[in-house]
C-alpha positions in Angstrom: 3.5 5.7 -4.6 4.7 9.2 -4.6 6.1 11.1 -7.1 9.0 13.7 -7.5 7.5 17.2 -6.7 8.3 20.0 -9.6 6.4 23.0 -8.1 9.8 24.7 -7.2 10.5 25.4 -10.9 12.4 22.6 -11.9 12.5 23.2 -15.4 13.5 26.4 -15.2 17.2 27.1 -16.1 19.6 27.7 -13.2 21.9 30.7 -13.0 25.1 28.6 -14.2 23.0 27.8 -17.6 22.4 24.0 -16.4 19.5 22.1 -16.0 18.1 21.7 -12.4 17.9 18.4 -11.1 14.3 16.9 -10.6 13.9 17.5 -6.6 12.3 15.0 -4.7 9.9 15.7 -1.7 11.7 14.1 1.3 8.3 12.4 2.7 7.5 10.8 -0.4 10.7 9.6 -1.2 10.6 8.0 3.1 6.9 6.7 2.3 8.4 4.9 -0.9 11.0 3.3 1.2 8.4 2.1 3.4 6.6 0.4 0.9 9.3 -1.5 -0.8 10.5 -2.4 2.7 7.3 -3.6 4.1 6.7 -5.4 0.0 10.1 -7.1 0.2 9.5 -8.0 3.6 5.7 -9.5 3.5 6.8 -11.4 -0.1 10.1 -13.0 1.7 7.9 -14.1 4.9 5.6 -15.4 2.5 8.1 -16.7 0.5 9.7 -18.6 3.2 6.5 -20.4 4.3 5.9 -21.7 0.5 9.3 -23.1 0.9 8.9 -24.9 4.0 5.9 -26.0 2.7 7.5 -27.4 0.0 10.6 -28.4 1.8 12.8 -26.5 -0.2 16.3 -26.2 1.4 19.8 -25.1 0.4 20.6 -24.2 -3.1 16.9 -24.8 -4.2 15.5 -22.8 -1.3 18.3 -20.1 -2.1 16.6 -20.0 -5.8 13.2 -19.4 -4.7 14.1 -17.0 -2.3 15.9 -15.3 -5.5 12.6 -15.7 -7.2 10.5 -14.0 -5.3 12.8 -11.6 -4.6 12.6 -10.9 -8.5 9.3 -11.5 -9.4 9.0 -8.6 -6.1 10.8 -6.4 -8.1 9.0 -6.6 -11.3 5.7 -6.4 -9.6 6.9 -3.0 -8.0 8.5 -1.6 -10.5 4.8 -2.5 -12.6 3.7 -0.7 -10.1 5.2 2.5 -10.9 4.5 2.2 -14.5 8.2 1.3 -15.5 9.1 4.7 -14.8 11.4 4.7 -11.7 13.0 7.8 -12.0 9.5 9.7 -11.5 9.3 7.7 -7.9 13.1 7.1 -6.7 16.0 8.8 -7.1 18.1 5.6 -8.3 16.8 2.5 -10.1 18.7 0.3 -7.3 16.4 1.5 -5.1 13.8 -0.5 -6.6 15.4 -3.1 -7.5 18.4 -4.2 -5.0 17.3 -2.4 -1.7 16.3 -4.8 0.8 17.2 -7.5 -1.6 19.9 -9.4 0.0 19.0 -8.1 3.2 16.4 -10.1 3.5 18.4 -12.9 2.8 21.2 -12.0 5.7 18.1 -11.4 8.2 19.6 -8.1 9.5 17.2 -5.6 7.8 15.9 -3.1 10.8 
């Protein structure tokens, strides 16, 4: 994943005496989208086939599709070392996006 880019003097003080923001390169930030959509997307197909496997339906299936969905969001957020804010802009970005979308099937 790609991080937030500080090579435009982001520690420097602004004019007003207030701390810039951290600015985030655009591309990254789309490339990190990508890769929580495509995670969350792969983990709910595969998801879905352990369930029918199983036969889970209704409320039970509705729990492992929560789950996943969970255990997908721990595993990314591992994946950027706990530290969100260095990759995304929000921690719900991480952590909710795509999330119940998957569950409404009208992601894309």
């Amino acid at each position: 994943m790609a991080g937030h880019d500080n090579s435009n003097g982001s520690t420097e003080k602004s004019s007003s005496g207030m701390d810039d923001l951290p600015t985030f390169n655009p591309e990254n930030m789309q490339n990190n989208m990508k890769v929580i959509l495509y995670s969350r997307t792969f983990m709910a197909i595969i998801g879905g086939v352990i369930a029918g496997i199983l036969g889970l339906t209704s409320l039970t299936g509705f729990i492992f599709y929560f789950l996943v969905m969970a255990m997908t969001s721990v595993a990314l957020t591992a994946k950027a070392k706990f530290s969100i804010h260095s990759y995304f802009d929000s921690w719900n970005r991480i952590l909710l996006d795509g999330f119940f979308g998957g569950l409404m099937g009208d992601e894309c």
